[in-house]
N, CA, C and O atoms as a printed pandas DataFrame, in Angstrom:
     atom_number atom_name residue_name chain_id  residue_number  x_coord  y_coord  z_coord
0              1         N          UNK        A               1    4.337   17.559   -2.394
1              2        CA          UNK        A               1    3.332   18.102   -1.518
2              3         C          UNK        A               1    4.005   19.006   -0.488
3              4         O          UNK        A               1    5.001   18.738    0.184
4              5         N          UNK        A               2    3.183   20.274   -0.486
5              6        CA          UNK        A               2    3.959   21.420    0.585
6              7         C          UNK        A               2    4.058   20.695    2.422
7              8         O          UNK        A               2    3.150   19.920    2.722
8              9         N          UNK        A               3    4.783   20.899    3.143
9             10        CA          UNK        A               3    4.664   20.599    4.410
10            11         C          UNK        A               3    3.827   21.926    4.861
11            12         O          UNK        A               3    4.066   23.081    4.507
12            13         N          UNK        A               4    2.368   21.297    6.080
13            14        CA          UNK        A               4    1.996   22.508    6.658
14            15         C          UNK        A               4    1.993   22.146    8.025
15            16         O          UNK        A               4    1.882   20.966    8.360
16            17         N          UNK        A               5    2.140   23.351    9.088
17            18        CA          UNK        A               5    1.877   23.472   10.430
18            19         C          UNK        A               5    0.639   24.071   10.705
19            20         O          UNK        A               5    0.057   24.874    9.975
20            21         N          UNK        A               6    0.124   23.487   12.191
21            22        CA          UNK        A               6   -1.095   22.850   12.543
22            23         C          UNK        A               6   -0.856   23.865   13.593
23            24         O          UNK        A               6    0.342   24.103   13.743
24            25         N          UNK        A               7   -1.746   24.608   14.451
25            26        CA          UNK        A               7   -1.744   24.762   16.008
26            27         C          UNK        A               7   -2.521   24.004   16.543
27            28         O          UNK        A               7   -2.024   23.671   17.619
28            29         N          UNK        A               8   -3.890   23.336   16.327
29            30        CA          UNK        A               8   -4.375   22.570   16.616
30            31         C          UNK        A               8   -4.688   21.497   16.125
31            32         O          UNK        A               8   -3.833   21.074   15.347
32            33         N          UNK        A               9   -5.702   20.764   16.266
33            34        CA          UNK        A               9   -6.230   19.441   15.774
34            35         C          UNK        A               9   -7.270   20.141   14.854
35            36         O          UNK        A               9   -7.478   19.624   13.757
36            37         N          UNK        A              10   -7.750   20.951   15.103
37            38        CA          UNK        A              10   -9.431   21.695   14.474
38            39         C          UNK        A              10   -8.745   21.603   13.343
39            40         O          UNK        A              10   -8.912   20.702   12.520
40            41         N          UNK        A              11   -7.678   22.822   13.205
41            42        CA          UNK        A              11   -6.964   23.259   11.921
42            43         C          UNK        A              11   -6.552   22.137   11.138
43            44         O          UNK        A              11   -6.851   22.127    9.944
44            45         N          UNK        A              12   -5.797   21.027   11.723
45            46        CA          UNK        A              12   -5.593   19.829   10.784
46            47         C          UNK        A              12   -6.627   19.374   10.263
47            48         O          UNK        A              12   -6.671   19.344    9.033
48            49         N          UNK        A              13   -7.833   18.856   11.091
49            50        CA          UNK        A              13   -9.082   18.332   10.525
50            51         C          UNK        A              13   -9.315   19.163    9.297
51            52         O          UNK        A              13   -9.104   18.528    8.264
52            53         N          UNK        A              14   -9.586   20.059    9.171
53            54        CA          UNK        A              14  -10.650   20.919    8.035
54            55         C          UNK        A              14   -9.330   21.116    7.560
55            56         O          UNK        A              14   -9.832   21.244    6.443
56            57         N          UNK        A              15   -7.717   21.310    7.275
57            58        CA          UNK        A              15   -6.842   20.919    5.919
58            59         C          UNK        A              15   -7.392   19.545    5.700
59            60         O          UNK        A              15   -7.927   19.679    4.600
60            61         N          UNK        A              16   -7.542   18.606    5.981
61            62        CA          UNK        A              16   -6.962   17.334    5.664
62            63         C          UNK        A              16   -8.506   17.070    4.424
63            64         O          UNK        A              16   -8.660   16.052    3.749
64            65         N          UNK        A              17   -9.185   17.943    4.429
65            66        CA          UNK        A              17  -10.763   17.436    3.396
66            67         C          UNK        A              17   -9.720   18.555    2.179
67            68         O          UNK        A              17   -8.955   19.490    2.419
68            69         N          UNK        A              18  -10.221   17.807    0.663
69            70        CA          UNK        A              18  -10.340   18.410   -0.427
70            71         C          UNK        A              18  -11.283   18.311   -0.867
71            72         O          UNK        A              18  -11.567   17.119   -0.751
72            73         N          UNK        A              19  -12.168   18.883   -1.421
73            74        CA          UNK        A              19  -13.471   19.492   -1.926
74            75         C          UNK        A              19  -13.313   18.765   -3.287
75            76         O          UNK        A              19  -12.283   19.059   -3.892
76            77         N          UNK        A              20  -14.205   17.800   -3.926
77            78        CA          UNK        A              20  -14.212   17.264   -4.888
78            79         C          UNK        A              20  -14.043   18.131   -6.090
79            80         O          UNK        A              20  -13.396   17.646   -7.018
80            81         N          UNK        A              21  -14.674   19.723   -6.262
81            82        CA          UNK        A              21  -14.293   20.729   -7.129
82            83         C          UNK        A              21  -12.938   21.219   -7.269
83            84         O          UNK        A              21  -12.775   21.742   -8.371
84            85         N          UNK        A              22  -11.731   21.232   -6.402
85            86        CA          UNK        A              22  -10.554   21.492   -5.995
86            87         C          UNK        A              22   -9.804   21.187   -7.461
87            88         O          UNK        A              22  -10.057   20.084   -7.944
88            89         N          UNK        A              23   -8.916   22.053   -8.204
89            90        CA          UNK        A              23   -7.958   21.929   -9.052
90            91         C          UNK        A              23   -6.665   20.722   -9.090
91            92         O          UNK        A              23   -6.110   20.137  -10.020
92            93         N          UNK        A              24   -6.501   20.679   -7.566
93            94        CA          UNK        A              24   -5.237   20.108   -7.032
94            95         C          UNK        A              24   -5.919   18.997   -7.052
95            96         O          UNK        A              24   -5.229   18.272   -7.769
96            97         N          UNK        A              25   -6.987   18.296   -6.670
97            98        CA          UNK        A              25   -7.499   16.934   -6.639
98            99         C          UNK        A              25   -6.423   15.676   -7.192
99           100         O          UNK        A              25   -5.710   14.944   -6.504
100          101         N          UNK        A              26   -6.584   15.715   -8.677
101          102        CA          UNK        A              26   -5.704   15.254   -9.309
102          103         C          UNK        A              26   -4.412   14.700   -9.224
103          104         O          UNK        A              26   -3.808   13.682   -9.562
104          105         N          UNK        A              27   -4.230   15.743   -8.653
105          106        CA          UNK        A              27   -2.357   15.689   -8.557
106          107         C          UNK        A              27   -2.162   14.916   -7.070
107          108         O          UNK        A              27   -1.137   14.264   -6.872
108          109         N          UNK        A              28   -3.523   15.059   -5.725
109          110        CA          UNK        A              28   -2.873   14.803   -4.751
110          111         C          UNK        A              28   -3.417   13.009   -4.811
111          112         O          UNK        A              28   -3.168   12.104   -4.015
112          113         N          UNK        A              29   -4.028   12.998   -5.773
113          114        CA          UNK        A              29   -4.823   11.811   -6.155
114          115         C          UNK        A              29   -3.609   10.607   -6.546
115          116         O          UNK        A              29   -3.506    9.441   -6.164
116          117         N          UNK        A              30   -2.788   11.397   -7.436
117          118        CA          UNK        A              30   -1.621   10.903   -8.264
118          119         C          UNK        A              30   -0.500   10.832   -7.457
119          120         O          UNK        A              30    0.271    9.896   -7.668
120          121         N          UNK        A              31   -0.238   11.643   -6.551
121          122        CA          UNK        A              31    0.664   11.404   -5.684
122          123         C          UNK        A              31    0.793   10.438   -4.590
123          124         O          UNK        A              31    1.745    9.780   -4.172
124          125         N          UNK        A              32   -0.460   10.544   -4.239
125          126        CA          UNK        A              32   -0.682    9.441   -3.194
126          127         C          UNK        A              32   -0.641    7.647   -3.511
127          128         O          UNK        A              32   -0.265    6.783   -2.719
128          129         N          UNK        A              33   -1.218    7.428   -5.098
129          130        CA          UNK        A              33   -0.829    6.709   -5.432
130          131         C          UNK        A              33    0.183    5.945   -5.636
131          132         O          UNK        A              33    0.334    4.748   -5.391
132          133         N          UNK        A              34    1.303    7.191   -6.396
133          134        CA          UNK        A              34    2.378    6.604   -6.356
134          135         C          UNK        A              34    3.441    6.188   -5.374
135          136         O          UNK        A              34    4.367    5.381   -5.448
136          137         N          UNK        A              35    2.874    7.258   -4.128
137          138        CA          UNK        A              35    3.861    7.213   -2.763
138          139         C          UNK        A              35    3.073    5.327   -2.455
139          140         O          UNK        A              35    3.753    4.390   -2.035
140          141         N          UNK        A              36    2.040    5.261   -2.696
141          142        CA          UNK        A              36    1.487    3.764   -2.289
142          143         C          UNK        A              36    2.437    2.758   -2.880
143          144         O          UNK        A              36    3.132    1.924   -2.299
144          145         N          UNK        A              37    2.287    3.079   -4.448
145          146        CA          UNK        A              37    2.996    1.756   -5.112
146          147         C          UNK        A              37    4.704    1.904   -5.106
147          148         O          UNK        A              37    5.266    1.076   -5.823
148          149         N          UNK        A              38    5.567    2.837   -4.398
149          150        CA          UNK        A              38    6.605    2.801   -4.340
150          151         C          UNK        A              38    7.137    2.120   -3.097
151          152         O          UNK        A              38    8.121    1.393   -2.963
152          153         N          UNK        A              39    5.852    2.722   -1.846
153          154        CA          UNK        A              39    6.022    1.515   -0.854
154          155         C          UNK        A              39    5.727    0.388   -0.436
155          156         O          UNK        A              39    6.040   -0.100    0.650
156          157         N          UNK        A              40    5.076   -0.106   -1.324
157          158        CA          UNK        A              40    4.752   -1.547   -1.888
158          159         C          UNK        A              40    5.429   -2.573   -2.462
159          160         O          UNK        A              40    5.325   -3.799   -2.439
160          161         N          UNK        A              41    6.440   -1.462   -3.196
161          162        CA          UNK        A              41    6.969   -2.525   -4.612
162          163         C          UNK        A              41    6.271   -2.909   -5.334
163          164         O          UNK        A              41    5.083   -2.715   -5.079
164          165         N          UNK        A              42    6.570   -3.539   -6.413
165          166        CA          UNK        A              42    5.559   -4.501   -7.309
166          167         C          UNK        A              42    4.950   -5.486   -7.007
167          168         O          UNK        A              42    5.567   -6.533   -6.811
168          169         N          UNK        A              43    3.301   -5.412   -6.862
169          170        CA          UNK        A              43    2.598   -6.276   -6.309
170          171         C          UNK        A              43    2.027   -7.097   -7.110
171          172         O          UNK        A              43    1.010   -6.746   -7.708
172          173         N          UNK        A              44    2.506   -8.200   -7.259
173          174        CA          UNK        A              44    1.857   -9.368   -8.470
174          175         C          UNK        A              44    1.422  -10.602   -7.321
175          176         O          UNK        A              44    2.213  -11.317   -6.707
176          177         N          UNK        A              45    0.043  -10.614   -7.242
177          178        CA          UNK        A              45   -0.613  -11.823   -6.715
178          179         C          UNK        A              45   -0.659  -13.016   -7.170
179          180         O          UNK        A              45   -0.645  -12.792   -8.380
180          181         N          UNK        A              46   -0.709  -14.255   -7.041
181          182        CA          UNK        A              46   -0.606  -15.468   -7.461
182          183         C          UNK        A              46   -1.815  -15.620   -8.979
183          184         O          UNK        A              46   -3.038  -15.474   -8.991
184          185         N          UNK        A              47   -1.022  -15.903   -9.930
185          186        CA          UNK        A              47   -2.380  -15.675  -11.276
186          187         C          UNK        A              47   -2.988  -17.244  -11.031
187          188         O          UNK        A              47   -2.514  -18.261  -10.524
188          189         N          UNK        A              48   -4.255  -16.908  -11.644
189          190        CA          UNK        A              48   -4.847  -18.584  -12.138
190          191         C          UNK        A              48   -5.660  -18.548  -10.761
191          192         O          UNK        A              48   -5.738  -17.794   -9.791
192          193         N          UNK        A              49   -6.356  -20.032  -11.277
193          194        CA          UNK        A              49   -7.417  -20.437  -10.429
194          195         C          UNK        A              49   -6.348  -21.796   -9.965
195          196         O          UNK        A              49   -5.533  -22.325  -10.720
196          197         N          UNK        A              50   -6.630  -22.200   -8.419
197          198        CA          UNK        A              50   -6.194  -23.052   -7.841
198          199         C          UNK        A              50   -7.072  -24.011   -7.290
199          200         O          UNK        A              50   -8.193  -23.655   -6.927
200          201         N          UNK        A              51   -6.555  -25.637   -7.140
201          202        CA          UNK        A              51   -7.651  -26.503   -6.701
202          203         C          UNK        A              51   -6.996  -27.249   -5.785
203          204         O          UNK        A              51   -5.981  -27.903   -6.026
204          205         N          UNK        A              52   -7.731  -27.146   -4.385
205          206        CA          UNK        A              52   -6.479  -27.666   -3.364
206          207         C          UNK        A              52   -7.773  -28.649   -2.966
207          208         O          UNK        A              52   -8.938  -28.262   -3.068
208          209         N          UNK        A              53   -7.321  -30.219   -2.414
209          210        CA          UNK        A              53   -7.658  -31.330   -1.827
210          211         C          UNK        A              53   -8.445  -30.945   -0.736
211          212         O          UNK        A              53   -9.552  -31.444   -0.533
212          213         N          UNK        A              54   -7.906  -30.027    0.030
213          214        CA          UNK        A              54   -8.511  -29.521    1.379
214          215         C          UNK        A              54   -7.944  -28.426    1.984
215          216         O          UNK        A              54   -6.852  -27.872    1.860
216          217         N          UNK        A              55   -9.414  -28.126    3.013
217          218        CA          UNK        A              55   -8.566  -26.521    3.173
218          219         C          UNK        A              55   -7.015  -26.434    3.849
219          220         O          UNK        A              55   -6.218  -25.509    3.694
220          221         N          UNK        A              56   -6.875  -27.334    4.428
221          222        CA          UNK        A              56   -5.572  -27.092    5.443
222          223         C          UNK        A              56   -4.508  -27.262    3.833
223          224         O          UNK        A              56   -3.332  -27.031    4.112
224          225         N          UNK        A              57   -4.694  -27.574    2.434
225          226        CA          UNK        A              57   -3.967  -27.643    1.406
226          227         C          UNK        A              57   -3.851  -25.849    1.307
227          228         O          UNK        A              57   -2.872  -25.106    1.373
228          229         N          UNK        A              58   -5.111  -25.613    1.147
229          230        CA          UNK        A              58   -5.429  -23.884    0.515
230          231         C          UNK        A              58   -4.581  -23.083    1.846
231          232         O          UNK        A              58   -3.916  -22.082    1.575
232          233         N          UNK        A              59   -4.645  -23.541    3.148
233          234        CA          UNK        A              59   -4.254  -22.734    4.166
234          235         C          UNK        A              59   -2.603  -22.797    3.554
235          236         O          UNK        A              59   -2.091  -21.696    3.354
236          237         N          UNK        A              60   -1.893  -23.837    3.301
237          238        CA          UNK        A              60   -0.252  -23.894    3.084
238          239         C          UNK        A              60   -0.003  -23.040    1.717
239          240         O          UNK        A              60    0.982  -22.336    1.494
240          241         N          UNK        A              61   -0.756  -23.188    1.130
241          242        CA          UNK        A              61   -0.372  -22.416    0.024
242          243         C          UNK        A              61   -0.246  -20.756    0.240
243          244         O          UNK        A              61    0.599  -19.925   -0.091
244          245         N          UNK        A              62   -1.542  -20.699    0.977
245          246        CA          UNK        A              62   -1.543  -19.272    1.064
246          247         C          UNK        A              62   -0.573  -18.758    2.042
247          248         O          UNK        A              62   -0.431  -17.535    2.038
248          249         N          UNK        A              63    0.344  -19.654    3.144
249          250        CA          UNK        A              63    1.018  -19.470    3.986
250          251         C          UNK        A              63    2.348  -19.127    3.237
251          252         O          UNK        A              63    2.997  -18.081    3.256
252          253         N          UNK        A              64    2.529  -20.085    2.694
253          254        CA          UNK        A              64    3.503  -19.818    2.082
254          255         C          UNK        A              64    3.967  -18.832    0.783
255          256         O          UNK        A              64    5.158  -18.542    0.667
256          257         N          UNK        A              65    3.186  -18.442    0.027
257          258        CA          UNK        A              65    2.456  -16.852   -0.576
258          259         C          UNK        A              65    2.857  -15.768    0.306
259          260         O          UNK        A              65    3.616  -14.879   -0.079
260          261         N          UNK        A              66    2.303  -15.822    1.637
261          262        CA          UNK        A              66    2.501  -14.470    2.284
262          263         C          UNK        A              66    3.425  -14.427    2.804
263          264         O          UNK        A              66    3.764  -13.305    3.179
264          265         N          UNK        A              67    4.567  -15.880    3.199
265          266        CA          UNK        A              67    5.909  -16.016    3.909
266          267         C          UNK        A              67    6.797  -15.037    2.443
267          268         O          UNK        A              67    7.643  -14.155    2.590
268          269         N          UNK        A              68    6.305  -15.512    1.275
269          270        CA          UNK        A              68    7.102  -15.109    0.144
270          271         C          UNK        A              68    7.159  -13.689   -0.188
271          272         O          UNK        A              68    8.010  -13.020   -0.775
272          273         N          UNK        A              69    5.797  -13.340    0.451
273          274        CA          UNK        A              69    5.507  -11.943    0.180
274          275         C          UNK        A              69    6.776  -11.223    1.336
275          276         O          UNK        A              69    7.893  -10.786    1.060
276          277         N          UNK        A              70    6.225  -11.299    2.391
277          278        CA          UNK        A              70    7.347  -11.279    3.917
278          279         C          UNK        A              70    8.635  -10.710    3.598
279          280         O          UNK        A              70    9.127   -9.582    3.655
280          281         N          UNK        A              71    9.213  -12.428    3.066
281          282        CA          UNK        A              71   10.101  -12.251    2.846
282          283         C          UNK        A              71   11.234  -11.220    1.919
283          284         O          UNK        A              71   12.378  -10.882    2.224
284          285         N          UNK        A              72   10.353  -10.861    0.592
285          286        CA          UNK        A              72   10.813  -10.045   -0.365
286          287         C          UNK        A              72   10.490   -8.516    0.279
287          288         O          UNK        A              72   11.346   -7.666    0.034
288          289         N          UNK        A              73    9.556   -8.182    0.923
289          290        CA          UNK        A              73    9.365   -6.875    2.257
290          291         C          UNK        A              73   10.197   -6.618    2.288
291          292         O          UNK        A              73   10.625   -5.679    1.617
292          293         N          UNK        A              74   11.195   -7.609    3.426
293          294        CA          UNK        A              74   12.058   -6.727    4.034
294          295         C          UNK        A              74   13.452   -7.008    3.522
295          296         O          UNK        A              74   14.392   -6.566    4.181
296          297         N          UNK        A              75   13.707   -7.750    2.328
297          298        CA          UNK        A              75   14.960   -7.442    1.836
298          299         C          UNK        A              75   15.047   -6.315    1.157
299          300         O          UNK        A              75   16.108   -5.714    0.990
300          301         N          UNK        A              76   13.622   -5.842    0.592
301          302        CA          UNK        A              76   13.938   -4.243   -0.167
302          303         C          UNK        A              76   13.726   -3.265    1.141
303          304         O          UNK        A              76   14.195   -2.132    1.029
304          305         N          UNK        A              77   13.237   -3.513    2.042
305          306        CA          UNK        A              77   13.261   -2.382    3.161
306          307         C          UNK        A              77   14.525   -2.687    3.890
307          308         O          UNK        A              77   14.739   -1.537    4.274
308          309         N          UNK        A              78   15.412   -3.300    4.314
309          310        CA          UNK        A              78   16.606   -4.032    4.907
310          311         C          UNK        A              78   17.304   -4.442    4.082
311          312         O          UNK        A              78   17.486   -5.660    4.084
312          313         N          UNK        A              79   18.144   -3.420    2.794
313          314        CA          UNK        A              79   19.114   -4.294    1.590
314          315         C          UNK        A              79   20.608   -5.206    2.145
315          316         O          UNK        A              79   21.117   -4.351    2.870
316          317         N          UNK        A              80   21.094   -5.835    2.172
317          318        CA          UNK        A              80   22.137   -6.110    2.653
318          319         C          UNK        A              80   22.971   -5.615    1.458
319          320         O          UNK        A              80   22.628   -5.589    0.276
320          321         N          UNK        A              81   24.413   -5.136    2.139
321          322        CA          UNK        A              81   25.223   -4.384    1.333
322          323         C          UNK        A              81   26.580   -5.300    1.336
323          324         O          UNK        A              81   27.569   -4.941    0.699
């Protein structure tokens, strides 16, 4: 994607719309995507259906899910060398 300069805010506003007819659609469609899933990493959510005793069960699980998630964050954003 080209870098552009702005003098104002007006000018940014009315770049920042693409016109659903637009050629480029596509591509900025595809790009954006992938800039998403590269800064994501691979996102695999917990598969299956789960049956927890009680909610404070469902609350640990899911705590610990997103500690896991957390955790794998910032070792690919922070690699140790």
């Amino acid at each position: 994607m080209p870098v552009q300069k702005f003098r104002s805010l007006d000018e940014m506003r009315r770049a920042k719309w693409v016109s659903a007819d637009d050629p480029r659609l596509p591509d900025i469609i595809r790009f954006n995507w992938k800039a998403a899933w590269e800064m994501s990493g691979t996102y695999v959510p917990p598969r299956g259906v789960f049956k927890f005793r009680s909610i404070e069960e469902a609350n640990d699980h899911r705590r610990a899910w997103e500690a896991e998630r957390i955790k794998l964050c910032r070792a690919r954003s922070h690699p140790t060398t």
